[in-house]
C-alpha positions in Angstrom: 182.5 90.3 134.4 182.6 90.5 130.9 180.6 91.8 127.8 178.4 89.6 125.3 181.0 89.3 122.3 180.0 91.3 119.6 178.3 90.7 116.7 176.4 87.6 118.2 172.7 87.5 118.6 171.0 87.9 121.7 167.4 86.9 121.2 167.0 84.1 124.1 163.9 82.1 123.3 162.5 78.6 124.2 163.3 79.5 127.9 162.7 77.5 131.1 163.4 79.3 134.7 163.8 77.9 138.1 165.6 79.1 141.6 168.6 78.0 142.7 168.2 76.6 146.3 168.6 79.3 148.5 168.7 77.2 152.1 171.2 75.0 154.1 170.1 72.5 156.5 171.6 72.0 159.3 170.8 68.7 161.4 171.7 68.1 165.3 172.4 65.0 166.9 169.1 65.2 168.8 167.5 64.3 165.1 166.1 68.3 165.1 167.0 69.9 161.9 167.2 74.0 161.5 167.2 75.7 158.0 168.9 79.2 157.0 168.6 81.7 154.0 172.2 81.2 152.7 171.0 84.3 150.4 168.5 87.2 151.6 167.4 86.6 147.7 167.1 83.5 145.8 168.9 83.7 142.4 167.1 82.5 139.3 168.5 80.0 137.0 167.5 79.7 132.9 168.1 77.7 130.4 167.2 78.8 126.9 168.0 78.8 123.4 170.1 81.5 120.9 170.3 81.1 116.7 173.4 81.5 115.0 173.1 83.0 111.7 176.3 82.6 109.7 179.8 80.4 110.3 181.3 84.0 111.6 178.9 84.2 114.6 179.4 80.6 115.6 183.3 81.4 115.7 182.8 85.3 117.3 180.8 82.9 120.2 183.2 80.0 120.8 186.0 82.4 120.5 184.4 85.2 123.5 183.5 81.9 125.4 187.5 80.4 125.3 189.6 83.2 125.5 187.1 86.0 127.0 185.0 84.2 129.5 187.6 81.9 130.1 185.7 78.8 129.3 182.9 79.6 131.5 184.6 80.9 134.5 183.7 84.4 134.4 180.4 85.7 134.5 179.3 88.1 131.8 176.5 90.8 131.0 173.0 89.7 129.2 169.7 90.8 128.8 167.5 90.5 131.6 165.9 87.6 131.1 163.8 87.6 134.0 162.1 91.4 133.7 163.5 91.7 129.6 164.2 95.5 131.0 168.4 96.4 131.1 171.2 94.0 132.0 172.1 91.5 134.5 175.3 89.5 135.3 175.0 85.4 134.9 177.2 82.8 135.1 177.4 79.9 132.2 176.8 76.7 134.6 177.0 73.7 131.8 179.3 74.0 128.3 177.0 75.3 125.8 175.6 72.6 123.4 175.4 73.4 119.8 173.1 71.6 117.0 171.7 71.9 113.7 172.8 73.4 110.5 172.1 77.0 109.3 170.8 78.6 111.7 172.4 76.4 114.5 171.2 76.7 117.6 173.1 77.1 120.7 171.6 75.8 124.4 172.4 77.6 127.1 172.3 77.4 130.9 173.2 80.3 133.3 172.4 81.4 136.9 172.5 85.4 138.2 175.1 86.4 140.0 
């Protein structure tokens, strides 16, 4: 796990939430079919928005996310974006998408670990 590079914003906004499926089905030859928790808790999943300000917090971003989080493969600290209270661990689950011109606007999509 790794932390939120410095010096780039945090305010998440223009968020949607779902649950990642938390069950596996499991089908017999008889036709019956039996489901099981693969979790005790289903993990949430968000999508949602951040601003960049300046050129420099664009390049602090893509720079944490290619040599820090390893292009996505480690999972990182953030705001709580469920209870907006402390810190939670998520895991980037598409590339990030940026757009616009000043402020640009980054889309991401993560899942709790």
């Amino acid at each position: 796990m790794v932390l939120w590079p410095a010096g780039v914003n945090k305010s998440a906004y223009g968020m949607s939430t779902g649950v990642k499926e938390n069950i596996k089905a499991t089908e017999f030859e008889s036709g019956k079919s039996r489901t099981f928790l693969l979790n005790s808790a289903p993990k949430h999943t968000f999508s949602f928005n951040i601003d960049f300000w300046s050129d420099d917090e664009e390049r602090a971003f893509w720079t944490w996310y290619d040599n820090v989080l390893l292009s996505g493969s480690e999972s990182f600290l953030f705001p709580n974006l469920f209870t907006h209270t402390g810190t939670t661990e998520y895991i980037m689950t598409d590339t990030p998408a940026v757009s616009g011109q000043m402020p640009k606007t980054v889309s991401i999509t993560v899942r709790e670990v």
